[in-house]
N, C-alpha and C positions, 0 to 999 in steps of 0.2 A: 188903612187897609194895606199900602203898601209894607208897613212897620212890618205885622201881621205876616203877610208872605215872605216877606225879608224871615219873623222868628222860622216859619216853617218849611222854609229854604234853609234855613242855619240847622234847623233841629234833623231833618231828612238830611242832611250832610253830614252832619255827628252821628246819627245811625248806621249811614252806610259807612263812615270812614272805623265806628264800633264794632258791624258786621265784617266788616276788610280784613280788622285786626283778630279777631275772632278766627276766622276762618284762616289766616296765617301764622297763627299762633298755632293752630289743629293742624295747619301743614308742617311746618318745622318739628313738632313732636314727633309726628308720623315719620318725620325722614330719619328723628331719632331711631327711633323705636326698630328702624327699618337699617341703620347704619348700626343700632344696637344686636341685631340679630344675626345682618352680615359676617361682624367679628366674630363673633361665638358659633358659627358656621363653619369659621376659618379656624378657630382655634381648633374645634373638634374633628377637624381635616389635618390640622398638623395633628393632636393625636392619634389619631386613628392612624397616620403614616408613621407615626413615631413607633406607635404599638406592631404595626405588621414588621418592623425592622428586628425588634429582641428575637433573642435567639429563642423563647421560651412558647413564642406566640408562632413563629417559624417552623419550630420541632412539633407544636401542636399539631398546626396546616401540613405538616410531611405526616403525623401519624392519621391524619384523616384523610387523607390523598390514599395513604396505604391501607387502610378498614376500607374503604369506597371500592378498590382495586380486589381486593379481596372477598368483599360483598360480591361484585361482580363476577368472578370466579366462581364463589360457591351458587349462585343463580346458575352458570353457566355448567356445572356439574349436576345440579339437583335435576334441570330441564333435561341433559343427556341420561342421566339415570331415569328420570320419569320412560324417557322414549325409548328405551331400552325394556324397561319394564311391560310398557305399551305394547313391545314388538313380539316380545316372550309371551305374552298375554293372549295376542293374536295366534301366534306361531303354537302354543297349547290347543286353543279353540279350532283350528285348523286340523290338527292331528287327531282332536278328539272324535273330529267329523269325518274325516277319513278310517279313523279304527270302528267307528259304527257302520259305516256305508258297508267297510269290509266284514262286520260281525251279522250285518243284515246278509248279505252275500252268504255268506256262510251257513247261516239260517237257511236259508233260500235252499242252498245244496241241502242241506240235510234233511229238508223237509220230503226234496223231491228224490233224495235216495231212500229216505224210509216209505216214499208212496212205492219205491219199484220193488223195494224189498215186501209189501206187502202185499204185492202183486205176484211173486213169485211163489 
């Protein structure tokens, strides 16, 4: 019996020293995988710094700086023309209702000069 516990003390020993290796093997790849990714991280960072430095990619970012600037502007004209429009708009409807107040007025006179003229 002791033999026995002896094999399956020796065989639970090789499992877990199997499982150990197992599970450290899956770590070290992982750190690969993961120092694998880092570089290519880095490398696409120096890219990417390399690229903003040409003059080509430079000239792009000034022409789009200047379309943005310009988009801007023309919002900025289209909203003052709209409110300009808006105030004309008002500023008609206003006068319209002023020259009817004074065409009812008016009305109004001639009604009651033609009742005195038909009175006379």
């Amino acid at each position: 019996e002791v033999e026995k516990a002896r094999e399956r003390a020796s065989s639970l020993a090789e499992n877990l020293r199997r499982r150990v290796d197992e599970c450290e093997e899956r770590k070290l790849r992982e750190i690969e995988k993961a120092a694998a990714a880092t570089e290519r991280a880095h490398k696409l960072q120096r890219e990417v710094a390399r690229y903003r430095t040409e003059p080509i990619v430079r000239r792009f970012q000034a022409l789009q700086d200047r379309l943005h600037s310009i988009e801007d502007v023309q919002k900025a004209r289209e909203d003052s023309l709209q409110q300009m429009v808006e105030k004309e708009h008002n500023r008609l409807i206003e006068e319209r209702e002023r020259f009817e107040r004074q065409l009812a007025a008016k009305d109004a006179n001639i009604r009651r000069y033609r009742g005195e003229l038909d009175t006379l």
